[in-house]
N, CA, C and O atoms as a Tinker XYZ file with bonds, in Angstrom:
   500  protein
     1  N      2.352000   16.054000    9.056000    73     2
     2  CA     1.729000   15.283000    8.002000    64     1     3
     3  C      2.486000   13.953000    7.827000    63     2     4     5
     4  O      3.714000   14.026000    7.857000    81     3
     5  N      1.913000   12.744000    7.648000    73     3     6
     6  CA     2.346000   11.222000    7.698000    64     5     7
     7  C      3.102000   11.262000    6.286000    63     6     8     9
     8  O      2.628000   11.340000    5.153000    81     7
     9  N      4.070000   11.203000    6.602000    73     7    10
    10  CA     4.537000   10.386000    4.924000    64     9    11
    11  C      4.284000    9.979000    4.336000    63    10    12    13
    12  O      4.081000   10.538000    3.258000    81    11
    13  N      4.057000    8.588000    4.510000    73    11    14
    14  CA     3.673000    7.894000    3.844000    64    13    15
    15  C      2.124000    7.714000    3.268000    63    14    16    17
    16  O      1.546000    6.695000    2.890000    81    15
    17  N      1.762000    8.819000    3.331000    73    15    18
    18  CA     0.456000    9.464000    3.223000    64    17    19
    19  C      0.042000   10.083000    2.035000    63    18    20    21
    20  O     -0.895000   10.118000    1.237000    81    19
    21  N      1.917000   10.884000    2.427000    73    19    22
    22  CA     2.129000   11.757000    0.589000    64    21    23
    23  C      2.541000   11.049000    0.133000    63    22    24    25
    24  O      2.177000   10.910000   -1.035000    81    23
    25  N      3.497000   10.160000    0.623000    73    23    26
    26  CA     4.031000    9.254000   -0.669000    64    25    27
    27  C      3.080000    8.656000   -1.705000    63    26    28    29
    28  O      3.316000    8.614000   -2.912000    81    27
    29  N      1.643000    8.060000   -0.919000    73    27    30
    30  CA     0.645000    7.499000   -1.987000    64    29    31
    31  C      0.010000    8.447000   -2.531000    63    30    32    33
    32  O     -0.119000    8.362000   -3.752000    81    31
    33  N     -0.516000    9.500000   -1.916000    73    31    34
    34  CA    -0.891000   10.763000   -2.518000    64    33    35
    35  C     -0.817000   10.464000   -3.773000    63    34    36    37
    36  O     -1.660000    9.992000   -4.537000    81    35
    37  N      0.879000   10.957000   -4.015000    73    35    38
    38  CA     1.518000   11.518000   -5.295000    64    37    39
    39  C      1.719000    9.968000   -6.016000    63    38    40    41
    40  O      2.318000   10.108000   -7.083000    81    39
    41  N      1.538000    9.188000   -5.862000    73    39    42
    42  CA     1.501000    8.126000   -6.267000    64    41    43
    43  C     -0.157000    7.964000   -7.298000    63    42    44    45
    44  O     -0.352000    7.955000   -8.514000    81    43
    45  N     -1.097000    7.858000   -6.106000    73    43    46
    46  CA    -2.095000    8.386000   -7.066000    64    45    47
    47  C     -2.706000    9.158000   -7.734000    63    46    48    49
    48  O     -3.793000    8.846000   -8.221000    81    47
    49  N     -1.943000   10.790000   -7.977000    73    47    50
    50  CA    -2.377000   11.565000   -8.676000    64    49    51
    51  C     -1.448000   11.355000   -9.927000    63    50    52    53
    52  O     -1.803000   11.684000  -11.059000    81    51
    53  N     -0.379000   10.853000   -9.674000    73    51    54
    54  CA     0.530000   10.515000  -10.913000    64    53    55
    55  C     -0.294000    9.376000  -12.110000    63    54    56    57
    56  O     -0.325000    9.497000  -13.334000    81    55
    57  N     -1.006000    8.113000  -11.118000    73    55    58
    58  CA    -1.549000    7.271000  -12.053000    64    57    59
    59  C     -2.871000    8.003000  -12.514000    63    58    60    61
    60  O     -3.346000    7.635000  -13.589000    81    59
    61  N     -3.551000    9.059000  -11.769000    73    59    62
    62  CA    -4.739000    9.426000  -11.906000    64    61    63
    63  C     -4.775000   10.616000  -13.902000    63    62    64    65
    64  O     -5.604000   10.723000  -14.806000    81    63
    65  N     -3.249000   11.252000  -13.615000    73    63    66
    66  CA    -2.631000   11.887000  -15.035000    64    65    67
    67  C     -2.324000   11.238000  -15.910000    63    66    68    69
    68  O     -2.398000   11.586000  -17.089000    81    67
    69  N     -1.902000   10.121000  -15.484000    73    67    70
    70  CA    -1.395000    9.412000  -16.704000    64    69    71
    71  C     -2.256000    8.466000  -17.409000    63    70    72    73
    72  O     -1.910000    8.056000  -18.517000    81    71
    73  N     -3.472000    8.039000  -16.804000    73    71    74
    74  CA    -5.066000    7.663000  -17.270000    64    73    75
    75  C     -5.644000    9.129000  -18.167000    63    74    76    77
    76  O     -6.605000    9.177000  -18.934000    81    75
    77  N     -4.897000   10.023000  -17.855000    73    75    78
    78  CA    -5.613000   11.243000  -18.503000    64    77    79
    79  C     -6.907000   11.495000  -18.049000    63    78    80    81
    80  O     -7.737000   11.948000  -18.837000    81    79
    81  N     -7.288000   11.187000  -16.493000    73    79    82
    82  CA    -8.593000   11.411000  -15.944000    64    81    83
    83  C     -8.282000   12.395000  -15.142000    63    82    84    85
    84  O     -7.274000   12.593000  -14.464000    81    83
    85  N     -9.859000   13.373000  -15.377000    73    83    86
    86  CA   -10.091000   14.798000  -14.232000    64    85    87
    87  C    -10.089000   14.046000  -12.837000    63    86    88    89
    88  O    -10.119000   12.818000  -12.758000    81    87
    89  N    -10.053000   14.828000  -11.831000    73    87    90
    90  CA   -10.651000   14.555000  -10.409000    64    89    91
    91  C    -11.443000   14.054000  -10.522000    63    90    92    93
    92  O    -11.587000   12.832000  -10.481000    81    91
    93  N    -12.449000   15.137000  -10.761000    73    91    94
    94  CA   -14.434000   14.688000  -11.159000    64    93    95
    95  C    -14.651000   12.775000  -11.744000    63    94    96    97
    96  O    -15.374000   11.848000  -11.378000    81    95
    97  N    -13.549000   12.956000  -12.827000    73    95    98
    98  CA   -13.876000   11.875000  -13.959000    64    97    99
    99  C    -14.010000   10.468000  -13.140000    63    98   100   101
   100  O    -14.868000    9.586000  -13.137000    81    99
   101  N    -12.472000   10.701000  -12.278000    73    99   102
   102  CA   -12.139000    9.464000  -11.948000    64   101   103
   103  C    -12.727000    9.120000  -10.330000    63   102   104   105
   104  O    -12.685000    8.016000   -9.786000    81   103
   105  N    -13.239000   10.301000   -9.788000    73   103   106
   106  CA   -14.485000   10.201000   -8.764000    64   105   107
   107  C    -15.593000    9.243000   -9.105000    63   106   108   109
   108  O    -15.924000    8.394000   -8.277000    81   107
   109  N    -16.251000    9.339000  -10.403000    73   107   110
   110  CA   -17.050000    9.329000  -11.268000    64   109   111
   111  C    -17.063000    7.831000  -11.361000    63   110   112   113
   112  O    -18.098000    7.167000  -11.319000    81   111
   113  N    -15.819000    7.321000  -11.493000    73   111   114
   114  CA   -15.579000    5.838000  -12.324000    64   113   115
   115  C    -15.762000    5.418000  -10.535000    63   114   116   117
   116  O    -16.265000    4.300000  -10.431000    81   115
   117  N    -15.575000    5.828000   -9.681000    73   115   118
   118  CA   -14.886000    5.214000   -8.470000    64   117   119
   119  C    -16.241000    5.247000   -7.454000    63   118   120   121
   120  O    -16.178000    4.550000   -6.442000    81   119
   121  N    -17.393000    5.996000   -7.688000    73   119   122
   122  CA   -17.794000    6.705000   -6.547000    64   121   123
   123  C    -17.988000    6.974000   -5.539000    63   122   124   125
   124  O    -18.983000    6.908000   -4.817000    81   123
   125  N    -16.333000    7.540000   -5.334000    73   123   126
   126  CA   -15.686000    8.251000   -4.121000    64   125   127
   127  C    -15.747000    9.696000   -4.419000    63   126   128   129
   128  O    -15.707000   10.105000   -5.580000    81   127
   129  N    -15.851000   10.546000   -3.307000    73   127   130
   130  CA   -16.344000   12.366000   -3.275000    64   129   131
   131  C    -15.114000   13.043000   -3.483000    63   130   132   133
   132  O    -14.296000   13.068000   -2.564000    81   131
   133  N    -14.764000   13.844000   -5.061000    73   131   134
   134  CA   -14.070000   14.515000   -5.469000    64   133   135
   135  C    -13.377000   15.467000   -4.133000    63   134   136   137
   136  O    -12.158000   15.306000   -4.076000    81   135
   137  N    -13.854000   16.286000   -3.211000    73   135   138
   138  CA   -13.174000   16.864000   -2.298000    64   137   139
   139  C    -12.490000   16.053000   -1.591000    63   138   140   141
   140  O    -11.480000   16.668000   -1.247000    81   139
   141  N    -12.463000   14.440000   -0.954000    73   139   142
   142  CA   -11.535000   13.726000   -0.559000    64   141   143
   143  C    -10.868000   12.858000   -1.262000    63   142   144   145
   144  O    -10.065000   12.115000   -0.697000    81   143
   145  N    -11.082000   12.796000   -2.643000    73   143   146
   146  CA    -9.962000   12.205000   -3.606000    64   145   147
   147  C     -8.796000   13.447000   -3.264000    63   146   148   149
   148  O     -7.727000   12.921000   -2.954000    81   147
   149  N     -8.748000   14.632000   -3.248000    73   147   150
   150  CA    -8.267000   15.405000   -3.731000    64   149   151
   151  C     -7.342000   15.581000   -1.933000    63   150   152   153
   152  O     -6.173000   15.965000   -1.902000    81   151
   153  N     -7.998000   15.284000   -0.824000    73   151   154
   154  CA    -7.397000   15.176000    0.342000    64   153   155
   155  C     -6.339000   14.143000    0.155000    63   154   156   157
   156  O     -5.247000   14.484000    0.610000    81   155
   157  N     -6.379000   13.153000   -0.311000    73   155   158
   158  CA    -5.767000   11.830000   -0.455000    64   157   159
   159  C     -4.891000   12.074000   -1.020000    63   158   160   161
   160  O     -3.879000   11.723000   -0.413000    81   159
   161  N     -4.591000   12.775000   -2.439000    73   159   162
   162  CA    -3.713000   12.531000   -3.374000    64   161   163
   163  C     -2.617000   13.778000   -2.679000    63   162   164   165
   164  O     -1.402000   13.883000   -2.849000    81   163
   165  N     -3.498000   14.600000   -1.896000    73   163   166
   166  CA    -2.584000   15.865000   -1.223000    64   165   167
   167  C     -1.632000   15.328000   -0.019000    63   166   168   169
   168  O     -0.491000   15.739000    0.196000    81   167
   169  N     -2.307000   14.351000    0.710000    73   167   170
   170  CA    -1.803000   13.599000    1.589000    64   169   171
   171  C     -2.318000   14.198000    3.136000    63   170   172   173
   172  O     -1.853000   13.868000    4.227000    81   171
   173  N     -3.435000   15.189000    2.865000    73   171   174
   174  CA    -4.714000   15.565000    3.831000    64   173   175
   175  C     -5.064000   14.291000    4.754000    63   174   176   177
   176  O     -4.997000   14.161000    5.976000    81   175
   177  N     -5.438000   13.446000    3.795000    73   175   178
   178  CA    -6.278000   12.549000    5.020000    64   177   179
   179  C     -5.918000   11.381000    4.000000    63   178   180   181
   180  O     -5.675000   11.452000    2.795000    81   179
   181  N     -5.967000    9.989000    5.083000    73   179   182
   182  CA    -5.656000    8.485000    4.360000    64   181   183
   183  C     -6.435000    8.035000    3.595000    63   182   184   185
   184  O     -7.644000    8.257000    3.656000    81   183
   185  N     -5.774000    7.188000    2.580000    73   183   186
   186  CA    -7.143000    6.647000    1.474000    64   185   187
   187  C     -7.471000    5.310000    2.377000    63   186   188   189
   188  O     -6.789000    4.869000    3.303000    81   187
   189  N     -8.534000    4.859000    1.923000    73   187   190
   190  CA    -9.817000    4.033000    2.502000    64   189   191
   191  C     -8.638000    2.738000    2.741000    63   190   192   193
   192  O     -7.584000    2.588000    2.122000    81   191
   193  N     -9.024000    2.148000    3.499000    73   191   194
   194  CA    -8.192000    0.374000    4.196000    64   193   195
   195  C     -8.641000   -0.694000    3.543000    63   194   196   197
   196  O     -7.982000   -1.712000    3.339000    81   195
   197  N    -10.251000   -0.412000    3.052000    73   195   198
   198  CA   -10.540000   -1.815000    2.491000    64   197   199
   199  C    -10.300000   -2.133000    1.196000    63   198   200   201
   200  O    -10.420000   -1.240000    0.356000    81   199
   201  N     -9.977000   -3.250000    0.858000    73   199   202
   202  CA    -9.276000   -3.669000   -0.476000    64   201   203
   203  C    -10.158000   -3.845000   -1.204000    63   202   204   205
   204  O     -9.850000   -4.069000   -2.374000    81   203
   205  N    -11.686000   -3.818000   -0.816000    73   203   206
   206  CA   -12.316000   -3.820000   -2.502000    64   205   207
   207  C    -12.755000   -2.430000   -2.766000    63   206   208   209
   208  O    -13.537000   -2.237000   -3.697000    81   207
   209  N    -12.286000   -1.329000   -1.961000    73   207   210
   210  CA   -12.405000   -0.262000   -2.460000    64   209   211
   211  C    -11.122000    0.208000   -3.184000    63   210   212   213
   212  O    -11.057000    0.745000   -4.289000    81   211
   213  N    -10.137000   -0.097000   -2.358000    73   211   214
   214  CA    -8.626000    0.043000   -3.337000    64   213   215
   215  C     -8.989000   -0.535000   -4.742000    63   214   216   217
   216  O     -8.840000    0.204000   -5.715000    81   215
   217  N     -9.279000   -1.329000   -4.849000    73   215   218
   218  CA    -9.428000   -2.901000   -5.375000    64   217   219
   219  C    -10.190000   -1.525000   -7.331000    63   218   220   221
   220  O     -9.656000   -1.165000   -8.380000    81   219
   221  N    -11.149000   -1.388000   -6.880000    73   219   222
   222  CA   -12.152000   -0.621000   -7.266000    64   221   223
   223  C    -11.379000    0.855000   -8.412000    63   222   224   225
   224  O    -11.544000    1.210000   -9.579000    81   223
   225  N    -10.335000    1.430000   -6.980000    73   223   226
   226  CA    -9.739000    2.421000   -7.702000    64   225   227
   227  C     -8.553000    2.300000   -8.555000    63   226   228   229
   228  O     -8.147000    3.045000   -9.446000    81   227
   229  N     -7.882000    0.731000   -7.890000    73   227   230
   230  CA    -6.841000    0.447000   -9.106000    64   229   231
   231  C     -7.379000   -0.088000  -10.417000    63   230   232   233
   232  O     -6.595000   -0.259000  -11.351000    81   231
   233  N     -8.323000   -0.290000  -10.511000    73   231   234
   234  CA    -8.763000   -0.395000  -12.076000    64   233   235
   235  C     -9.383000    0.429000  -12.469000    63   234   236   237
   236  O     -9.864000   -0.102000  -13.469000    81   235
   237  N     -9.919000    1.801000  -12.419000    73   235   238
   238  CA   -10.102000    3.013000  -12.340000    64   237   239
   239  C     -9.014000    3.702000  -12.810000    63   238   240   241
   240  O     -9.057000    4.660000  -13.582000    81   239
   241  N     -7.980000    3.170000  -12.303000    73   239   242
   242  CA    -6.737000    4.020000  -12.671000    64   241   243
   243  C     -5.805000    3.185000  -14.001000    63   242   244   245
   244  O     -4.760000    3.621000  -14.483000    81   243
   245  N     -6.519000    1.875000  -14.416000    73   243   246
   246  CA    -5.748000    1.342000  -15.367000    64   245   247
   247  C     -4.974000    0.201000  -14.597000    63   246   248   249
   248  O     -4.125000   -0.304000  -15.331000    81   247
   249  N     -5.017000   -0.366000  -13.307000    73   247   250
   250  CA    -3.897000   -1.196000  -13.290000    64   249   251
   251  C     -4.810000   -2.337000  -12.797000    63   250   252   253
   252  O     -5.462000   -2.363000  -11.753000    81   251
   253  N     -4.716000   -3.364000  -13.853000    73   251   254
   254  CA    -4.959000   -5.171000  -13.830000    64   253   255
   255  C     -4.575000   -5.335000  -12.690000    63   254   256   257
   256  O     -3.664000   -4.770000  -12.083000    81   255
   257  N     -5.570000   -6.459000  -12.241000    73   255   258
   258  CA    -5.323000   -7.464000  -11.296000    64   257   259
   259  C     -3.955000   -8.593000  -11.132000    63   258   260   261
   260  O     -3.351000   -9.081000  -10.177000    81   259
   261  N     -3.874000   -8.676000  -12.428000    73   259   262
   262  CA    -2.685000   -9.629000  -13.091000    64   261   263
   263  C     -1.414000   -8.772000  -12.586000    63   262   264   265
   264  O     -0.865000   -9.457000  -11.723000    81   263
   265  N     -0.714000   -7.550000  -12.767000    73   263   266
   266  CA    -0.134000   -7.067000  -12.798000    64   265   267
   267  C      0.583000   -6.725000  -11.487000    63   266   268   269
   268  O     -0.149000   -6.483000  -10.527000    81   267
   269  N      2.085000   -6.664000  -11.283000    73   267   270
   270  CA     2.815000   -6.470000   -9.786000    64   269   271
   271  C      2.106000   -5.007000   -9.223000    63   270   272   273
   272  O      2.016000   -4.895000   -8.001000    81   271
   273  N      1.620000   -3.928000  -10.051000    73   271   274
   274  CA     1.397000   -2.937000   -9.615000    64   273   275
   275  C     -0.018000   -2.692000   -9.093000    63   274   276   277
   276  O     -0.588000   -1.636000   -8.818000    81   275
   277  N     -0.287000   -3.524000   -9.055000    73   275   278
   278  CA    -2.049000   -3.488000   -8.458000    64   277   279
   279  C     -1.899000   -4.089000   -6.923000    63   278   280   281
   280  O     -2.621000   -3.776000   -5.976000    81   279
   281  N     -1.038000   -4.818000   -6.901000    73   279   282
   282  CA    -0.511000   -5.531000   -5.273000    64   281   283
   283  C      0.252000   -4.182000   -4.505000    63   282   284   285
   284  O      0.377000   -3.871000   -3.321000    81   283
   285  N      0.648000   -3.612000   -5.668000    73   283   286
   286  CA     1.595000   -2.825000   -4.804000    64   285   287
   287  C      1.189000   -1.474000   -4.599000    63   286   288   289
   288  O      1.711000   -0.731000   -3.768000    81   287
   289  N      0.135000   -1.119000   -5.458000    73   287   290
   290  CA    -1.115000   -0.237000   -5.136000    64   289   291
   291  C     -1.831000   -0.152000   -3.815000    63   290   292   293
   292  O     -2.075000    0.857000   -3.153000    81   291
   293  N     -2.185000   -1.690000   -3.505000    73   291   294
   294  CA    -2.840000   -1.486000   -2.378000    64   293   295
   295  C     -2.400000   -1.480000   -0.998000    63   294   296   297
   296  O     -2.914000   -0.931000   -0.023000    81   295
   297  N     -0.720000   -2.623000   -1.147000    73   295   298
   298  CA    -0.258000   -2.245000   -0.356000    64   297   299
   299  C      0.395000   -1.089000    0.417000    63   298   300   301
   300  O      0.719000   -0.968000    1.598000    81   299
   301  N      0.480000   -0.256000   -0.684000    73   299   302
   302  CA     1.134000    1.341000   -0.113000    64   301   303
   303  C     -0.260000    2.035000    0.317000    63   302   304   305
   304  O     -0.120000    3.024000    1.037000    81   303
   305  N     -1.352000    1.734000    0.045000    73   303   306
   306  CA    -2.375000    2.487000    0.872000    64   305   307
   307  C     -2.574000    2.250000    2.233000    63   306   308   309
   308  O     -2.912000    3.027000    3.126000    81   307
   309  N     -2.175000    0.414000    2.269000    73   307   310
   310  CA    -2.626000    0.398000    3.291000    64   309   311
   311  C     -1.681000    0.550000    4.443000    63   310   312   313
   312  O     -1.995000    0.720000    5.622000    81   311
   313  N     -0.269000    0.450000    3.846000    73   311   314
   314  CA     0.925000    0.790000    4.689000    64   313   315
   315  C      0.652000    2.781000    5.326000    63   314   316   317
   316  O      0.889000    3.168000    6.470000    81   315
   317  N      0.125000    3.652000    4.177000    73   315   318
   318  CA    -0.011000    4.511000    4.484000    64   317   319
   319  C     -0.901000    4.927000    5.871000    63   318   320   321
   320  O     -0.620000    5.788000    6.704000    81   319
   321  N     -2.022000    4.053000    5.830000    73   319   322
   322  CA    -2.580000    3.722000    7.161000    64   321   323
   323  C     -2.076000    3.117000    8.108000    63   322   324   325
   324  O     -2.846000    2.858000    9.033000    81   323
   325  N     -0.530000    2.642000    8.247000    73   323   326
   326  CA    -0.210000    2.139000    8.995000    64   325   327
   327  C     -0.225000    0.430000    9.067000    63   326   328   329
   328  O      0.630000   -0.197000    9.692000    81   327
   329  N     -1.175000   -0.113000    8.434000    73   327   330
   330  CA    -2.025000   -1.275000    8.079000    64   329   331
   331  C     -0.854000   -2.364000    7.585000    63   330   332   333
   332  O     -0.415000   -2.160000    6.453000    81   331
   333  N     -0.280000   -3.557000    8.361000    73   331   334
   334  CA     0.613000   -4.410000    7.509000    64   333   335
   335  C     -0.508000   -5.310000    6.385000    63   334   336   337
   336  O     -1.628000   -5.655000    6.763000    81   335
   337  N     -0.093000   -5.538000    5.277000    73   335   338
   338  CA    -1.053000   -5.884000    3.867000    64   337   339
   339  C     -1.283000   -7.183000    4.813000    63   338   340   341
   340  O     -0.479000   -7.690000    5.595000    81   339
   341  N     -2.826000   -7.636000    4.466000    73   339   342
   342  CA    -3.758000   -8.644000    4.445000    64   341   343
   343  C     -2.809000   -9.662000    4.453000    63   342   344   345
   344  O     -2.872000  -10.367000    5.460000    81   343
   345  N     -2.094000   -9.910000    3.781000    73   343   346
   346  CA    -1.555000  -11.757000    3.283000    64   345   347
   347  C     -0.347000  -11.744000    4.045000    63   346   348   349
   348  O     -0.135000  -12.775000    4.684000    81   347
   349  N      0.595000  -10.722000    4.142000    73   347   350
   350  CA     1.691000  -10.786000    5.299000    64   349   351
   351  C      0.957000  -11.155000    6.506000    63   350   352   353
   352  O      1.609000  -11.884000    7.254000    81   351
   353  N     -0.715000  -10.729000    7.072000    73   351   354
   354  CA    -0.836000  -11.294000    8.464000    64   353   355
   355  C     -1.384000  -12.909000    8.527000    63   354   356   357
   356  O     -1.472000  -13.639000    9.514000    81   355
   357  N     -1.694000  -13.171000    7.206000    73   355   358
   358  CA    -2.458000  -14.284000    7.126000    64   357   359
   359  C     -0.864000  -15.365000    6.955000    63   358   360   361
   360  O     -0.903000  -16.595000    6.901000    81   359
   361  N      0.201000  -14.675000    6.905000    73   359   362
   362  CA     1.171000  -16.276000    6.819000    64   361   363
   363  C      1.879000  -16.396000    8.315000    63   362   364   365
   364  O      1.831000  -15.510000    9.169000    81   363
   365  N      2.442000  -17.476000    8.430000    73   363   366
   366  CA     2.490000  -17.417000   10.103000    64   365   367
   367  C      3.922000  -17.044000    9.813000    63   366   368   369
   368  O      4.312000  -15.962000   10.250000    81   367
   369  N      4.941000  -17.977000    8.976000    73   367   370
   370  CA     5.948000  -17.748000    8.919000    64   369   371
   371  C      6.656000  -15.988000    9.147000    63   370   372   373
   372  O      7.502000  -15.638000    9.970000    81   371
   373  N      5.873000  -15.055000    7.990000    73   371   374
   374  CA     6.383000  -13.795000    7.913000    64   373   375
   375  C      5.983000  -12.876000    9.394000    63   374   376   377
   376  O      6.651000  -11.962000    9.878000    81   375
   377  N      4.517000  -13.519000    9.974000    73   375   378
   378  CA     4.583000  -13.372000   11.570000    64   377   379
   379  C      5.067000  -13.423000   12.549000    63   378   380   381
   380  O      4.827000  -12.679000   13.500000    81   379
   381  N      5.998000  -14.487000   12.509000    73   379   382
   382  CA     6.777000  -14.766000   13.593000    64   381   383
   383  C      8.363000  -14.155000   13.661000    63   382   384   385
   384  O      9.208000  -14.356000   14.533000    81   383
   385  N      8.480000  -13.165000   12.170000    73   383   386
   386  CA     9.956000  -13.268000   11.960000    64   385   387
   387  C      9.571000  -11.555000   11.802000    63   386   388   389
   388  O     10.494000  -10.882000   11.344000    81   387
   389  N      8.372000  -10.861000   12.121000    73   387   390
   390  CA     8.028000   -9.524000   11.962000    64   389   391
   391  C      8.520000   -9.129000   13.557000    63   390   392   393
   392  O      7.706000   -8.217000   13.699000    81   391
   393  N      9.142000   -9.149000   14.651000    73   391   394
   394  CA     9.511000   -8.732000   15.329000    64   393   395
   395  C     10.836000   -8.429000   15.282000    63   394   396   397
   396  O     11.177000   -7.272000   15.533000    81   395
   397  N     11.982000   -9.597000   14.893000    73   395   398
   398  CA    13.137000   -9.613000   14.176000    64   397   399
   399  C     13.451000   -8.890000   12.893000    63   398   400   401
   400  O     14.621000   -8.913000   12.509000    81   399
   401  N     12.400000   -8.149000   12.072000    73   399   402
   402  CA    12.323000   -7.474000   11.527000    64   401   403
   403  C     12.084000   -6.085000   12.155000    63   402   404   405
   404  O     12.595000   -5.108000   11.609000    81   403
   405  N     11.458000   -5.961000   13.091000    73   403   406
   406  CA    10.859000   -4.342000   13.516000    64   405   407
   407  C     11.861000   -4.280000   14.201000    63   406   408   409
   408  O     12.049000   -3.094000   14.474000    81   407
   409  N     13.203000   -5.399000   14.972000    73   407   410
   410  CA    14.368000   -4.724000   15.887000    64   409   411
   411  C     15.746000   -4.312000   14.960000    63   410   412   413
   412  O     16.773000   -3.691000   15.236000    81   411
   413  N     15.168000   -5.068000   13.546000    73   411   414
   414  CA    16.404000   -4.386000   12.651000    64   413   415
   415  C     16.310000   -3.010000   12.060000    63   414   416   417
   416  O     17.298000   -2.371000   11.701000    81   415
   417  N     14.939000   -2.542000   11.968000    73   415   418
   418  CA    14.609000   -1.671000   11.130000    64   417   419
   419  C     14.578000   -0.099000   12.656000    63   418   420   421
   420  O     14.338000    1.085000   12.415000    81   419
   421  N     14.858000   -0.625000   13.886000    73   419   422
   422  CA    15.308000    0.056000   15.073000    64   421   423
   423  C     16.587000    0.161000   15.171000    63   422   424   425
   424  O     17.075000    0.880000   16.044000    81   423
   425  N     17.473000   -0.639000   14.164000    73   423   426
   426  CA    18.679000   -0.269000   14.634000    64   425   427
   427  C     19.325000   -1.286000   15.707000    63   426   428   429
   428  O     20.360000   -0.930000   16.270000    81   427
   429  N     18.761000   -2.521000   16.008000    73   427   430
   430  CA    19.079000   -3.205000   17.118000    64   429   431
   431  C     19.162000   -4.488000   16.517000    63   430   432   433
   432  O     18.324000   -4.854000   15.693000    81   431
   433  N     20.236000   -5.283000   16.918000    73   431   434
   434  CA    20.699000   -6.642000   15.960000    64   433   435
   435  C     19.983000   -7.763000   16.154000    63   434   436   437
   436  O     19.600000   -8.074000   17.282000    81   435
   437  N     19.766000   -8.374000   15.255000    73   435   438
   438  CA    18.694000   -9.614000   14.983000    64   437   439
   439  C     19.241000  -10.680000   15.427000    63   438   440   441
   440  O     20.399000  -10.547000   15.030000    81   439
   441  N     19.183000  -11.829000   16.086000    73   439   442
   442  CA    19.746000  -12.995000   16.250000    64   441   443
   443  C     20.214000  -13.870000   15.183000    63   442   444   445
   444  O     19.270000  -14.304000   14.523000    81   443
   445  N     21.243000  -14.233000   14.834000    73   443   446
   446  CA    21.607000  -14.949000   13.872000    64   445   447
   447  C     20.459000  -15.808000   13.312000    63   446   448   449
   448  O     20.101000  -15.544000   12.165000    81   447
   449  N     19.847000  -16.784000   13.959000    73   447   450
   450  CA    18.840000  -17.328000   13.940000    64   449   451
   451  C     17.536000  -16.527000   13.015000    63   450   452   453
   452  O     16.984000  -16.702000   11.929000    81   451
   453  N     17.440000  -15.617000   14.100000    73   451   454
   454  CA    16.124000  -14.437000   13.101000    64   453   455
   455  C     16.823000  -14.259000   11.466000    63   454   456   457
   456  O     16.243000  -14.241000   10.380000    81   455
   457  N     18.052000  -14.158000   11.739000    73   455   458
   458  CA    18.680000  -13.589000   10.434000    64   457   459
   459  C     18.559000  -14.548000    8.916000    63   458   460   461
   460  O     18.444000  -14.104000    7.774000    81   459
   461  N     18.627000  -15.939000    9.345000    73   459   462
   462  CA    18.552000  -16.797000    8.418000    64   461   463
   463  C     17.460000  -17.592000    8.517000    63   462   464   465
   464  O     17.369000  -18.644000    7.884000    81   463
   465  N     16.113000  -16.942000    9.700000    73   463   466
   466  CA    15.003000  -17.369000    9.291000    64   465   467
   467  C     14.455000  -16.102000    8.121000    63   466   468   469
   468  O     13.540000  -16.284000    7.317000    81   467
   469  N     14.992000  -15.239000    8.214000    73   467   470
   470  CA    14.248000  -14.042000    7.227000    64   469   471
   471  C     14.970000  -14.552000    6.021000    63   470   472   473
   472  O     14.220000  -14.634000    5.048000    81   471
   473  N     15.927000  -14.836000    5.846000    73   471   474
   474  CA    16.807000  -14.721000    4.685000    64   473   475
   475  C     16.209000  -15.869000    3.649000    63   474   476   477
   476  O     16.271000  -15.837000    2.420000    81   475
   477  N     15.432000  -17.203000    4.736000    73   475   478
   478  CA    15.175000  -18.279000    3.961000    64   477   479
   479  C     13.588000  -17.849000    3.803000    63   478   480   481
   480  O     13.089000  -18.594000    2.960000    81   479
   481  N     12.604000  -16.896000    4.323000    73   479   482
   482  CA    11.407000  -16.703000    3.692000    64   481   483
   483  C     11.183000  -15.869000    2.743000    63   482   484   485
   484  O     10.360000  -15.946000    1.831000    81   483
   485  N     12.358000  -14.619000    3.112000    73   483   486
   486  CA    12.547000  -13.907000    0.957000    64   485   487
   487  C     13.175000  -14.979000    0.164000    63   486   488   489
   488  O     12.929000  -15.020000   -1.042000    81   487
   489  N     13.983000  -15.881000    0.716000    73   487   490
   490  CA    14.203000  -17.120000   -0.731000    64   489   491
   491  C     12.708000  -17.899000   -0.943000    63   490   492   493
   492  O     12.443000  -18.322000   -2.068000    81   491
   493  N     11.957000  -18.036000   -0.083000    73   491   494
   494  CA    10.476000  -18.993000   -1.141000    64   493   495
   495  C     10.003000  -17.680000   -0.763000    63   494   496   497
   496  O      9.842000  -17.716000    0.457000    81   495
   497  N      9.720000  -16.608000   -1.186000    73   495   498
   498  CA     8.283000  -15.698000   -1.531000    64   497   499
   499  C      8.167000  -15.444000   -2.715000    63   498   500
   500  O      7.196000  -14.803000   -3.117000    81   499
């Protein structure tokens, strides 16, 4: 079973309790099919990739558009799919420095260069 699969799972059955909504209810608000809400939140099978369906269930679940947790809603779904978020592929900068990233996160050393090109795109994000 994918991890990061359960990780959102339990992520969204936590926001799904704390809305104080049934399965059914929040199927209901969403209309997505109660037997695969219930795959999702188990970490059975991945929740949906497209963002106006995320989009759909994070305000379903209470979380604004305005808010850091609605970005970060969708990005853990779609990371759960494997999926790098929409706007990381759309900048070139965080593109070009995502390989120097995937050889650090291997365990294998970044070029000085890579190192203080990453360091200066978390200083402007």
């Amino acid at each position: 079973m994918n991890k990061r699969m359960l990780q959102f799972g339990k992520v969204l059955k936590e926001l799904r309790i704390k809305k104080e909504l049934s399965l059914r209810e929040v199927c209901k608000l969403t209309g997505y099919d109660a037997s695969n809400w219930s795959k999702v939140e188990r970490g059975r099978i991945a929740p949906p990739s497209d963002k106006q369906t995320l989009a759909k269930w994070a305000k379903a679940l209470g979380l604004s558009q305005k808010d850091k947790q609605f970005n970060e809603f969708i990005d853990q779904a779609q990371i759960a799919q494997g999926i790098i978020p929409s706007d990381m592929m759309m900048d070139n900068n965080a593109i070009q420095l995502m390989p120097a990233f995937f050889r650090t996160l291997r365990n294998k050393k970044p070029t000085k260069e890579e190192i203080d090109r990453l360091v200066e795109l978390i200083k402007n994000a």
